[in-house]
N, C-alpha and C positions, 0 to 999 in steps of 0.2 A: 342505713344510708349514712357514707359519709360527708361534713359539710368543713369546708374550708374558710376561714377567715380570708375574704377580696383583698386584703393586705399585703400580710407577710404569710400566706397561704399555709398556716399552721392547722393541724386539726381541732377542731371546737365542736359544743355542741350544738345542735341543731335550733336550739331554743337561747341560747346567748345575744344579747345583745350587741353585748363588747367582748371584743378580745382580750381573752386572759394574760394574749403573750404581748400583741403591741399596742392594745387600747384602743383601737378604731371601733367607733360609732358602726355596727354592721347594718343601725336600720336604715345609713345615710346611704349603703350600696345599694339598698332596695329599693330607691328612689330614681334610680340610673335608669335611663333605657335600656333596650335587648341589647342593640348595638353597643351603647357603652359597655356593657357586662360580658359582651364576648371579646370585644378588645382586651378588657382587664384580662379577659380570660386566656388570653396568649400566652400567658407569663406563670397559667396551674401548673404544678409540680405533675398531674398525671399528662404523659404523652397525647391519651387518646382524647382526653377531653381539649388539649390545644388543636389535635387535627381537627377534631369538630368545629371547634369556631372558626378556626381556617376559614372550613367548606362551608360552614353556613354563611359568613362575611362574604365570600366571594357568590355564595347564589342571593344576597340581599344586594348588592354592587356596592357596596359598602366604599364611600368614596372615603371616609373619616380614617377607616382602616387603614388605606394604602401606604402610610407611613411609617403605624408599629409593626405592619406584613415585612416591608421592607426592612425593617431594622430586625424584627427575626430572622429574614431570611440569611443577612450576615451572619447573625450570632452564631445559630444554629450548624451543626455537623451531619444531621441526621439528613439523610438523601431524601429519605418518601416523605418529611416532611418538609425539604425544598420544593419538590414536584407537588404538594400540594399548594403551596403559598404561590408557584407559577399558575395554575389550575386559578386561584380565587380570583388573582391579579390579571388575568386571561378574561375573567368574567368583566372584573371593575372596572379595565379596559379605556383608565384616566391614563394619561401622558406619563406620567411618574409612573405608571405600573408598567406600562408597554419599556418604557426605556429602562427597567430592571431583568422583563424578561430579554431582549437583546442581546445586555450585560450576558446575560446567564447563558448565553449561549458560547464562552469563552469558560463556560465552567470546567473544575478540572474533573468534576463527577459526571461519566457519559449519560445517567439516568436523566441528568439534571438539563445537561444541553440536547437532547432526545426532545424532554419535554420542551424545551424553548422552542427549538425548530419547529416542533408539529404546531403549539401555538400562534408562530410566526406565520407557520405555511399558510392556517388556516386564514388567518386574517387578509392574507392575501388574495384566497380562493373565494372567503366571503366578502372582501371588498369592501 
């Protein structure tokens, strides 16, 4: 297994404390909640383990999220996971999430405004 320093997401070992590379306390991440730790975890160097906190944030309704969601969704170039972060922010379904997907339906990625509109649609179908 590998385990990443919650930091500067270097690799370390599993039983480390501290980080060899930037010195952060690791036993002060394991103090964090789920939710906190999937936040941090937006920002893992692996793809799949970001799409995962995505989706699990957005099936928690994760209201904390809606802001680092939003500020990946900028960063980010990667289409499927735009379409995901529309997907979590669909669930969260706070004002700040709903006027991101809107935005995103003026995107220039057709995957991306696809996804807005069906989200949109449905909101309106479930009322």
């Amino acid at each position: 297994m590998v385990f990443f320093c919650p930091i500067c997401w270097k690799e370390i070992r599993g039983d480390d404390k501290r980080c060899p590379y930037c010195g952060s306390d690791i036993t002060e991440h394991d103090k964090k909640s789920f939710e906190e730790k999937l936040i941090n975890a937006l920002r893992h160097p692996e793809r799949e383990t970001v799409q995962r906190a995505v989706w699990i944030l957005g099936k928690l309704k994760s209201v904390k999220a809606v802001d680092p969601l939003k500020n990946l969704f900028k960063q980010t170039d990667n289409p499927f996971l735009k379409v995901t972060i529309l997907n979590a922010l669909g669930e969260i379904a706070t004002q700040d999430a709903l006027d991101l997907i809107v935005n995103a339906l003026d995107s220039d990625i057709s995957i991306v405004r696809r996804k807005a509109r069906e989200l949109m649609e449905k909101r309106i179908v479930d009322g």
